[in-house]
C-alpha positions in Angstrom: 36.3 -99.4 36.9 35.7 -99.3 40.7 39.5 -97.8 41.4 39.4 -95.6 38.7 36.4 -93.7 40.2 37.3 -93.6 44.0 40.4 -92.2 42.9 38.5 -89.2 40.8 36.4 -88.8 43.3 38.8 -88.6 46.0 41.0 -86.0 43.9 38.3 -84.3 43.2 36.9 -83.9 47.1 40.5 -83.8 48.7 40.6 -79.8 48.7 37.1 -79.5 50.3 37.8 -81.4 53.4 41.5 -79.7 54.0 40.3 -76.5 53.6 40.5 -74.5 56.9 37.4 -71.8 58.0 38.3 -68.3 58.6 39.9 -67.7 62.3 38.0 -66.3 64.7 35.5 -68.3 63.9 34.1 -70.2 67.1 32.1 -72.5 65.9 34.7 -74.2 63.7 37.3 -74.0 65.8 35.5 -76.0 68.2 34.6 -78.9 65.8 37.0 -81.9 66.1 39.5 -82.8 63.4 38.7 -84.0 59.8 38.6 -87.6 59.3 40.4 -87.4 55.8 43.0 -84.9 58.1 43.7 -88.4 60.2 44.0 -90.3 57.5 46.2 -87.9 55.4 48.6 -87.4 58.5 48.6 -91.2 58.8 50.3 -91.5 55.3 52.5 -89.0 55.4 54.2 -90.4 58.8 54.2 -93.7 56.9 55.8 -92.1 53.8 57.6 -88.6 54.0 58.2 -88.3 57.6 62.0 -90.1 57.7 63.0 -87.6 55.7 61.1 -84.6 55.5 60.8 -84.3 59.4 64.5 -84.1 59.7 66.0 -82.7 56.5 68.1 -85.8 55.2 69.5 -85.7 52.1 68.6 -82.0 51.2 64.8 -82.7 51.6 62.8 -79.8 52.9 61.1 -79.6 55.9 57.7 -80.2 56.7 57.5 -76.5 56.9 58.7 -75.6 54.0 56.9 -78.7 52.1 53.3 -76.7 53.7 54.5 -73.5 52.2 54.1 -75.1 48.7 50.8 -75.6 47.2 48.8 -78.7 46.6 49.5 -78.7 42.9 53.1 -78.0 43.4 53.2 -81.2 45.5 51.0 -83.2 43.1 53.7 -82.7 40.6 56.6 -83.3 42.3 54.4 -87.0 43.2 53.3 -87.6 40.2 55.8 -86.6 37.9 59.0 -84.6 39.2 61.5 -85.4 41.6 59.0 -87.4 44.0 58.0 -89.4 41.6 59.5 -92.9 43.0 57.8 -91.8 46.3 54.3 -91.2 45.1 54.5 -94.6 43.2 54.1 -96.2 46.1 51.4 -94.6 47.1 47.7 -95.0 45.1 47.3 -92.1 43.3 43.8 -91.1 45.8 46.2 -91.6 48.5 48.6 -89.3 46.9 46.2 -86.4 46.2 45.4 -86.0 49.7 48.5 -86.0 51.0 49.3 -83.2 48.4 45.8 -81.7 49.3 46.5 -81.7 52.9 50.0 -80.5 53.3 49.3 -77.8 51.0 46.0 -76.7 52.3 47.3 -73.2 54.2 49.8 -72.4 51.3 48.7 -69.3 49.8 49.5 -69.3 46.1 52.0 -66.6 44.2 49.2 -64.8 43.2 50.1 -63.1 40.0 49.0 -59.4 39.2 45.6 -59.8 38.8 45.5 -57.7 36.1 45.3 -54.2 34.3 43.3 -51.9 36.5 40.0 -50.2 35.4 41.3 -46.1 35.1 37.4 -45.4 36.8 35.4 -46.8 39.5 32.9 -49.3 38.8 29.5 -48.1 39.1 26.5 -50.3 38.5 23.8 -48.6 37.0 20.8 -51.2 36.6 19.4 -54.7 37.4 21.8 -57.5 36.9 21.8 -59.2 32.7 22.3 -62.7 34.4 21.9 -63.3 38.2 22.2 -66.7 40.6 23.0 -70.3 39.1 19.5 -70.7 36.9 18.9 -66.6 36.0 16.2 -66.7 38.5 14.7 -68.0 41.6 13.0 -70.9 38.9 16.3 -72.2 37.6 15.4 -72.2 34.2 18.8 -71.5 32.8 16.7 -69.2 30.2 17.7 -66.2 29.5 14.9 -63.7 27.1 15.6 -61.9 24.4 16.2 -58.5 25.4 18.5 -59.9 28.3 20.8 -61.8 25.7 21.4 -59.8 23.2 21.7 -62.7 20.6 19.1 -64.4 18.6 19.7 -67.7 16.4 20.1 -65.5 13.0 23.2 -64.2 14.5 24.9 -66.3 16.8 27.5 -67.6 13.8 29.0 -64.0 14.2 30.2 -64.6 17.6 34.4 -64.3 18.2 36.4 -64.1 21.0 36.2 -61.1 22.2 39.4 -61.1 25.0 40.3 -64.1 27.0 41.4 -63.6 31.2 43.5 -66.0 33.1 43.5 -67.3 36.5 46.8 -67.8 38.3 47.5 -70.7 39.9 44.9 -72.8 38.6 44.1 -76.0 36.9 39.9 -75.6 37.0 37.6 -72.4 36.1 34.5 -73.2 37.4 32.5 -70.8 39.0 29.7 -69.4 36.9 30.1 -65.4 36.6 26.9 -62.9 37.3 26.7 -60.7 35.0 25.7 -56.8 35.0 26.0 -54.4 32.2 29.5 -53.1 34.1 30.9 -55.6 35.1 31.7 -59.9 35.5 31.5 -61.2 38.4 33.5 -64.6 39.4 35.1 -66.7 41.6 38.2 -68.9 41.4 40.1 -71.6 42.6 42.5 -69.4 44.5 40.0 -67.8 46.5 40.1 -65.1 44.8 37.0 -63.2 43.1 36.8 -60.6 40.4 35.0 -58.1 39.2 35.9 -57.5 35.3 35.3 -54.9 33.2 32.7 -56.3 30.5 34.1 -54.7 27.8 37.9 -54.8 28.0 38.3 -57.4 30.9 40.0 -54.9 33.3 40.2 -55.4 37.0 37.3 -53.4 38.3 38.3 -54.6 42.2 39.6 -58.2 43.6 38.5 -60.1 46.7 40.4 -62.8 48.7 38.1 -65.8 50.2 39.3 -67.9 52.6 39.1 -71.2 50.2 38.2 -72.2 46.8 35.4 -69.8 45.5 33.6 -72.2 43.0 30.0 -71.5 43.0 27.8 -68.7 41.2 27.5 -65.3 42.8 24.1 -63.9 43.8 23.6 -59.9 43.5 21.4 -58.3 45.6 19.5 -55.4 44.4 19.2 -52.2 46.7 15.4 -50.7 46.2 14.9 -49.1 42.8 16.4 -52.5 41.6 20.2 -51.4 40.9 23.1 -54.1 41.7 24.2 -53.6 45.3 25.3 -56.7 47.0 27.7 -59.5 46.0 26.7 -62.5 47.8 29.0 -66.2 47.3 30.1 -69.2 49.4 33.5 -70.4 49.4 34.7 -74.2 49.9 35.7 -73.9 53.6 31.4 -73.9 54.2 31.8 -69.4 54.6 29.7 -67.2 53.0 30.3 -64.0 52.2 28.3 -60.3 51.3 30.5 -57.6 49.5 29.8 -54.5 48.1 29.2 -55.1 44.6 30.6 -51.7 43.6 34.1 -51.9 45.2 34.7 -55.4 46.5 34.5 -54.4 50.1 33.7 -56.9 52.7 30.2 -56.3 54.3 29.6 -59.5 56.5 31.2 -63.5 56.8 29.6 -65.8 58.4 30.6 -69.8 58.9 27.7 -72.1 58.1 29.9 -75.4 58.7 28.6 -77.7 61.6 30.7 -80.1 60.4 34.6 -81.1 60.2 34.2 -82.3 56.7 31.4 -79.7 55.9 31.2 -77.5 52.6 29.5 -75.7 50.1 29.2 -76.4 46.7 25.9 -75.3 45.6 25.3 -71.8 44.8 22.9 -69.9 46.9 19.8 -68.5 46.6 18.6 -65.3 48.0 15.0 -64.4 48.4 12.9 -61.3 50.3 16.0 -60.9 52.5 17.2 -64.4 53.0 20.0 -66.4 51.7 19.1 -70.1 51.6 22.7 -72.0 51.4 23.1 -75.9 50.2 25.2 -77.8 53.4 27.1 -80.9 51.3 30.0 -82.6 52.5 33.3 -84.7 52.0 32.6 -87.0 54.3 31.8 -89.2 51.9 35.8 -89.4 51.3 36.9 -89.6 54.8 34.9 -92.9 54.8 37.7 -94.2 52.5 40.0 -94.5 55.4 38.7 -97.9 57.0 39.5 -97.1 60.5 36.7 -93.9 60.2 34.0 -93.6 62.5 31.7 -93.5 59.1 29.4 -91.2 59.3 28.1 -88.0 61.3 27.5 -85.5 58.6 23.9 -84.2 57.9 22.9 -83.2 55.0 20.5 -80.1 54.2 20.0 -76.4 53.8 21.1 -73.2 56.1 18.7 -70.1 55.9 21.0 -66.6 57.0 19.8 -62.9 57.0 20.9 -61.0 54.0 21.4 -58.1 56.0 23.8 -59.5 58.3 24.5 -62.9 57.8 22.7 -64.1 61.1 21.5 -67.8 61.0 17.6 -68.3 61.0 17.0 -71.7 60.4 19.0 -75.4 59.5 16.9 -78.1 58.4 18.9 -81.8 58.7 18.4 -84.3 56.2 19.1 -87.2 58.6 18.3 -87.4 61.8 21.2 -87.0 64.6 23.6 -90.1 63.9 23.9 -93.2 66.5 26.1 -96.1 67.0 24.8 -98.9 65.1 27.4 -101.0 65.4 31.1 -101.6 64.3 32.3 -102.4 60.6 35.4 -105.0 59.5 37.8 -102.6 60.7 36.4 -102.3 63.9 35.6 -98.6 63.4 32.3 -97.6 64.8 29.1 -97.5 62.4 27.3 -94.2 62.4 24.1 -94.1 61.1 21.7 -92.2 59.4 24.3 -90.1 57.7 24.3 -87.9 54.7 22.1 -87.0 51.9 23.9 -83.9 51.0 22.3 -80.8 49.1 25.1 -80.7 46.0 22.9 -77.9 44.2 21.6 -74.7 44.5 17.8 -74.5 46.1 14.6 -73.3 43.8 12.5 -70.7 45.7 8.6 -70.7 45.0 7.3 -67.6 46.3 3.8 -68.4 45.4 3.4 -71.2 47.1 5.8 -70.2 50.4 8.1 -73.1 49.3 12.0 -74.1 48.9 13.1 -77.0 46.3 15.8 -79.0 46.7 17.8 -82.1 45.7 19.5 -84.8 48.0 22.8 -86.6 47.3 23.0 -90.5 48.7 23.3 -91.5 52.4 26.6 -92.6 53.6 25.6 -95.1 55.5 23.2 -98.3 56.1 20.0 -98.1 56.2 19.4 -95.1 53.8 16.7 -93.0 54.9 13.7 -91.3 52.7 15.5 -87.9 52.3 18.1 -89.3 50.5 18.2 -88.9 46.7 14.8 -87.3 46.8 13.2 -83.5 45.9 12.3 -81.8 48.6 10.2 -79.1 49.7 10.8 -76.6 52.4 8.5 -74.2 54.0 10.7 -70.7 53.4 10.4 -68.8 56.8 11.2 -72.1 58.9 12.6 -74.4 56.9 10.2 -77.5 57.8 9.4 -80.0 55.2 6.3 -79.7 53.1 6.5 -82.9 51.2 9.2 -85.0 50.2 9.5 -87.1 47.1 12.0 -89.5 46.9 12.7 -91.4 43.7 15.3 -93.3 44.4 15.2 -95.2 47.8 17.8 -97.4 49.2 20.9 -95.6 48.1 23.9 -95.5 50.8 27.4 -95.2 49.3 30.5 -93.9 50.2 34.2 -93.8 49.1 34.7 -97.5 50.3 32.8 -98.8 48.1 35.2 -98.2 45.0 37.6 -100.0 46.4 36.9 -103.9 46.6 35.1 -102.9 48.7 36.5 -100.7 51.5 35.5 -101.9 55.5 33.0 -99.2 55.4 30.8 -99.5 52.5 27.5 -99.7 53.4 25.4 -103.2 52.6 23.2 -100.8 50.2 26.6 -100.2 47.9 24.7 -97.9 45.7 24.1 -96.5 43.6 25.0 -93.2 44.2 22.3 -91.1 42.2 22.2 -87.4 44.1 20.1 -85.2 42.4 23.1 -82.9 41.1 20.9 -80.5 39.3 18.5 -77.8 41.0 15.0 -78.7 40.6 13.2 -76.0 37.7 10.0 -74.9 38.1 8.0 -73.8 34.8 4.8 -72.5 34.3 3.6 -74.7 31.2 1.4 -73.3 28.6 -1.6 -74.9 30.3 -0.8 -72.5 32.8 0.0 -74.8 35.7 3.2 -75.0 37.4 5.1 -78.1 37.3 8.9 -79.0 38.9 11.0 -81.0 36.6 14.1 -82.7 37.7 17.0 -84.6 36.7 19.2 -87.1 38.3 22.6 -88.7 38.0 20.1 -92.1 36.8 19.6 -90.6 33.8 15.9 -90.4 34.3 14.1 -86.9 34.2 10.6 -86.2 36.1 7.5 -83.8 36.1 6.4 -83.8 39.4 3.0 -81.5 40.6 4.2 -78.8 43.4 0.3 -78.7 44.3 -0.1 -82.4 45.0 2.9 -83.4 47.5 4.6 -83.8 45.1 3.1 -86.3 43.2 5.4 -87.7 39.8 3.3 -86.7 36.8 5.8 -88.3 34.1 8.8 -89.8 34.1 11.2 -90.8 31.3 14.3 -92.1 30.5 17.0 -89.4 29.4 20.6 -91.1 29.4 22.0 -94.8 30.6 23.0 -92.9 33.9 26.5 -93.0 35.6 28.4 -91.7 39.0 28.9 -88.2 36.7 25.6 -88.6 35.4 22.9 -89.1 33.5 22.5 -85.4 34.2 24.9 -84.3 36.0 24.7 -80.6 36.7 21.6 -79.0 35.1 19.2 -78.5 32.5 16.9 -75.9 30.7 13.8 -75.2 30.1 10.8 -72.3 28.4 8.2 -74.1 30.4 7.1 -75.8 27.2 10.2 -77.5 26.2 12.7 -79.3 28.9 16.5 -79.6 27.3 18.3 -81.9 28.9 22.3 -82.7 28.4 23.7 -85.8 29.2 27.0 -87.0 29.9 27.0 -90.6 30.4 30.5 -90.7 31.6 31.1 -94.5 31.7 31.7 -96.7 34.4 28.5 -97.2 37.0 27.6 -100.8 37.2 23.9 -99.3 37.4 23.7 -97.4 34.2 20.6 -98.7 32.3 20.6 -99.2 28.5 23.3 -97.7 25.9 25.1 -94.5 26.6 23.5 -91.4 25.0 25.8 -88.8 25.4 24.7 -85.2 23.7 21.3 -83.0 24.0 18.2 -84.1 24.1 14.3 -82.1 23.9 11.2 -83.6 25.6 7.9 -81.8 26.3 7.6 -80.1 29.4 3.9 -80.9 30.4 4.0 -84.6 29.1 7.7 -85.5 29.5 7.4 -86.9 25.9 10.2 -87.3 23.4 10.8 -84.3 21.1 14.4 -84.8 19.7 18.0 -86.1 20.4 21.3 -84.9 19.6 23.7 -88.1 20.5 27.1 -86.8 20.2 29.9 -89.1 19.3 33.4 -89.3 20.3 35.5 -86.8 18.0 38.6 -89.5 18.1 39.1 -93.1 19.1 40.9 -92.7 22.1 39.5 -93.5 25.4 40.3 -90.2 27.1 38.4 -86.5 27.7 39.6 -85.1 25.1 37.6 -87.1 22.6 34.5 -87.3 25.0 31.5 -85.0 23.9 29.0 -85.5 26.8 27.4 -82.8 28.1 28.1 -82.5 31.7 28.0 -78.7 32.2 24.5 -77.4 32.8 23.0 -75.9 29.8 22.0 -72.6 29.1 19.0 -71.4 26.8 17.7 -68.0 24.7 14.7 -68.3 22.5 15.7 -70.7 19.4 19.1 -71.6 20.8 21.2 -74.0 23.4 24.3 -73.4 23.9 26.3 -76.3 25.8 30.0 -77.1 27.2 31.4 -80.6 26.5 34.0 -82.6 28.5 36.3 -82.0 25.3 36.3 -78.4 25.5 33.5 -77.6 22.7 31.3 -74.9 23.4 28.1 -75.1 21.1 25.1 -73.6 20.2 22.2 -75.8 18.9 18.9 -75.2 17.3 16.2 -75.4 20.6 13.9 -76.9 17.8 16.0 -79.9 16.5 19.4 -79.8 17.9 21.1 -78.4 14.8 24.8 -77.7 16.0 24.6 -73.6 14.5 28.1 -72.5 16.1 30.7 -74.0 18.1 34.3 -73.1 19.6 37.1 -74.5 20.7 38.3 -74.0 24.3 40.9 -76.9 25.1 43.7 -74.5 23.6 46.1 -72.1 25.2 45.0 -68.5 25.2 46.0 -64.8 25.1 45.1 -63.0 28.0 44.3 -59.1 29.0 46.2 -60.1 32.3 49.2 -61.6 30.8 48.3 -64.5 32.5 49.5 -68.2 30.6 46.1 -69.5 30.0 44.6 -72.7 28.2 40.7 -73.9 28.3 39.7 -77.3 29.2 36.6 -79.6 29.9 33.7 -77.5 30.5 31.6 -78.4 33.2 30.6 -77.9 36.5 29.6 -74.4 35.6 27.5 -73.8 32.3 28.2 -70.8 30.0 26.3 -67.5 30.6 24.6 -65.4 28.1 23.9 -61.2 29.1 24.0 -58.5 26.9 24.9 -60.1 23.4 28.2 -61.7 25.5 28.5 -65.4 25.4 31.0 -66.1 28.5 32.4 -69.4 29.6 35.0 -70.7 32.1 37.1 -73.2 30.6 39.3 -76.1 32.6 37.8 -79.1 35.0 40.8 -80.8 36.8 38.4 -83.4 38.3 38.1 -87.4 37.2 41.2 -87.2 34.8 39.3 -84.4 32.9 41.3 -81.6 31.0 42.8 -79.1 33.6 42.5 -75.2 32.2 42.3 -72.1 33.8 40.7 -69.5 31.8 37.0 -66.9 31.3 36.3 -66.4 27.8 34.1 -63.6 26.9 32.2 -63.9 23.3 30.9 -61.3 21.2 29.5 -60.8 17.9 32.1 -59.0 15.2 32.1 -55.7 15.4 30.3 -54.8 18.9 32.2 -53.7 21.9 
């Protein structure tokens, strides 16, 4: 299925690389144009320009055509009046075109919603904070902080639904306080929402695609203060948490095709922020210079948003030679931090996962954990699982001039690393890759693997794709399997599954089968979506829509709900859940709260935040 997944993962990357960095900003202005902004310009001289340049037959200009958005254009290619047109185009080659000449088109934001009749004031510690509730990445959540408990979670209901406009994926993970939701959207636009009736507390406007988790900063005596986030144009951002007011921005992207995708993560005054790319796309064009982007992590002051520190997970790129095409070979390239970084304040260190290298010959950072030392960002120890993994966009396509000789096969670490103290009282890092193999590894001994096991047959969406959870005793790990990698391993185990923390051993497995024979998303229950878990219970978001809550001690499904349906909204807003994933759901304050709709690799496009409660409490 080689074509099948260039062109998801093209679609799926084509926004990143179009999107533009605030003005003003020096740094970006200054960096040369995007590769995949060639190639997209290329195509649309070779297939829009004899009309739309000059207006023949009734066709709109290339300035009105740039007015319209990226999904606007999508349809009119895919299925409207273009449709002829984009047939002779491959559907990858489509999306960027669409991508591209929409990228400055601002959509027709509706209103964002009823108002809150008072100001928001935040009166304690956040409920649920950063992507893994902590600076551990557990993805557990204690009792007292959830609010729910497994004798009670079949009372949950829908307790109000909210709608984005203009959007076909809801995927950035809200932060939760007792006040108010935090979240981001594919607009650019973030909201702070009243937790009880969904309100509109105050709006914010980013640049580009907001689809990470927010971090909230606490002033001293521990009260919510500071909304921090990163948006898909590589900028981060600090607001005030209490009225959405703009505090700092500052661009961290060194890099034409840089971006952010990763949430960040915020420790003693410092904001550690995951540097990814889609260079890996641009590579699809074979006349590409492939490839110049460096992987890593950018340290900034919380107080201002002035840069500390960037550690490179290559080494600067050099010729090495030209490719079928003629295009130059750049090399070492890549090995991108996808995920958001694990802080370990006892021992001074950062965690993080690599992605692939782009190019030939892969280097020892690449799909590897990583530690970092946290005031200066050199490397402690790295341990890479995986060597010998360069892959690009070329190589989906038969292959493409520049796929490296390595081909594959693509196995980032997706998922943040989770540290756990185990009940032996020793700390150990466990990790999960797209490979479908899990890991203990020993923080103490340079990071030395301690066990390793088999979790899923592995795939280019995972194995495990975007997180897991753990107690420190118990590791629960959801796999998706997606098929489709020619280096999966073994049969496809899509569901949850329980292994012992300190031993990596096999406790229980929950294999999920299709819910209808049809080979599309909507039947496919693989658990992409991290997972999130309270004492006794797991709850989980499937590529079919299901969110579910399992037994932690032997996978029990105890409650589910359906998302993949059209909603009412508090906004007015037409709204309809999707494939969950991406973004896991969040549990704070006896809420259960999901966003719904994944637009990526033909999965089901939605646009809605669900907020669950139990009957009767408000």
């Amino acid at each position: 299925m080689p074509r099948q997944i260039i062109t998801a993962i093209i679609a799926m990357c084509a926004l990143v690389a179009c999107s533009r960095a605030p003005a003003g900003d020096e740094t970006t202005l200054a960096l040369a144009p995007s590769g995949q902004d060639a190639f997209a310009e290329r195509l649309y001289k070779e297939n829009c320009a004899a009309c739309h340049d000059k207006g023949i037959g009734g066709a709109p200009k290339r300035a009105a055509l740039e007015a319209r958005t990226p999904a606007f254009i999508k349809q009119a290619l895919f299925a409207g009046v273009m449709k002829a047109q984009g047939a002779a185009m491959k559907p990858a080659e489509a999306a960027i075109l669409a991508e591209y000449l929409g990228r400055n088109a601002r959509p027709a934001q509706a209103s964002a919603g009823p108002k809150c009749d008072k100001p928001l004031r935040l009166t304690g510690a956040p409920l649920w904070n950063r992507w893994g509730n902590g600076l551990a990445n557990t993805r557990f959540q204690p009792a007292a902080a959830a609010g729910l408990e497994a004798g009670n979670i079949g009372e949950l209901e829908l307790a109000w639904a909210f709608g984005f406009p203009d959007a076909q994926r809801a995927r950035s993970q809200p932060a939760v306080t007792r006040e108010a939701i935090f979240t981001g959207s594919q607009s650019g636009r973030v909201y702070a929402l009243d937790t009880a009736t969904g309100c509109v507390h105050w709006t914010f406007d980013a640049a580009a695609e907001v689809r990470n988790a927010p971090v909230i900063g606490a002033a001293s005596g521990g009260k919510s203060r500071t909304l921090y986030f990163a948006d898909f144009a590589a900028t981060v951002y600090a607001l005030d948490a209490a009225t959405g007011k703009e505090l700092w921005r500052k661009s961290v992207k060194d890099h034409p095709d840089a971006t952010t995708t990763g949430s960040l993560a915020l420790h003693a005054g410092i904001l550690y922020v995951p540097n990814s790319s889609t260079e890996v796309i641009s590579a699809f064009d074979d006349s590409y210079a492939c490839c110049t982007f460096r992987g890593g992590v950018t340290a900034l002051s919380a107080s201002d948003g002035r840069k500390l520190w960037r550690w490179y997970a290559t080494d600067p790129p050099k010729p090495a030679g030209r490719n079928s095409a003629g295009a130059t070979i750049m090399a070492p390239s890549g090995a991108p931090v996808w995920s958001t970084p694990t802080v370990d304040a006892k021992r001074g260190l950062l965690y993080v996962g690599t992605g692939e290298n782009y190019t030939s010959p892969a280097n020892g950072n690449s799909d590897a954990i990583v530690a970092l030392d946290l005031k200066s960002g050199k490397p402690n120890w790295v341990r890479q699982v995986t060597p010998g993994d360069a892959w690009n966009a070329a190589c989906g396509r038969q292959p493409g001039a520049n796929c490296p000789s390595e081909d594959g096969p693509d196995f980032d670490f997706g998922a943040p690393p989770i540290l756990v103290k185990l009940a032996s009282g020793k700390d150990m890092i466990l990790a999960g890759q797209k490979s479908g193999m899990i890991y203990g590894i020993d923080p103490e001994a340079g990071g030395k693997v301690i066990w390793q096991q088999r979790a899923g047959m592995g795939g280019f969406n995972g194995g495990v794709h975007w997180g897991m959870a753990s107690d420190g005793r118990s590791l629960w790990v959801g796999i998706a399997d997606t098929p489709g990698n020619k280096y999966a391993e073994g049969p496809p185990q899509p569901g949850l599954h329980a292994f012992d923390a300190a031993t990596g051993k096999p406790l229980w497995s929950r294999i999920e089968k299709p819910t209808c024979g049809r080979p599309e998303f909507a039947c496919a229950p693989g658990l992409s979506a991290p997972l999130t878990a309270i004492p006794g219970v797991i709850f989980a978001g499937a590529h079919n829509g299901r969110l579910i809550a399992y037994s932690a001690s032997d996978g029990r499904p105890l409650w589910s709900s359906e998302t993949n349906k059209s909603f009412a909204t508090v906004n007015g807003v037409s709204a309809k859940g999707g494939t969950i994933d991406g973004q896991g759901p969040v549990v704070a304050g006896g809420m259960v709260i999901v966003n719904s709709g994944y637009d990526k690799f033909g999965e089901i496009a939605g646009n809605v935040l669900l907020v669950y409660r139990r009957k009767g409490d408000s």
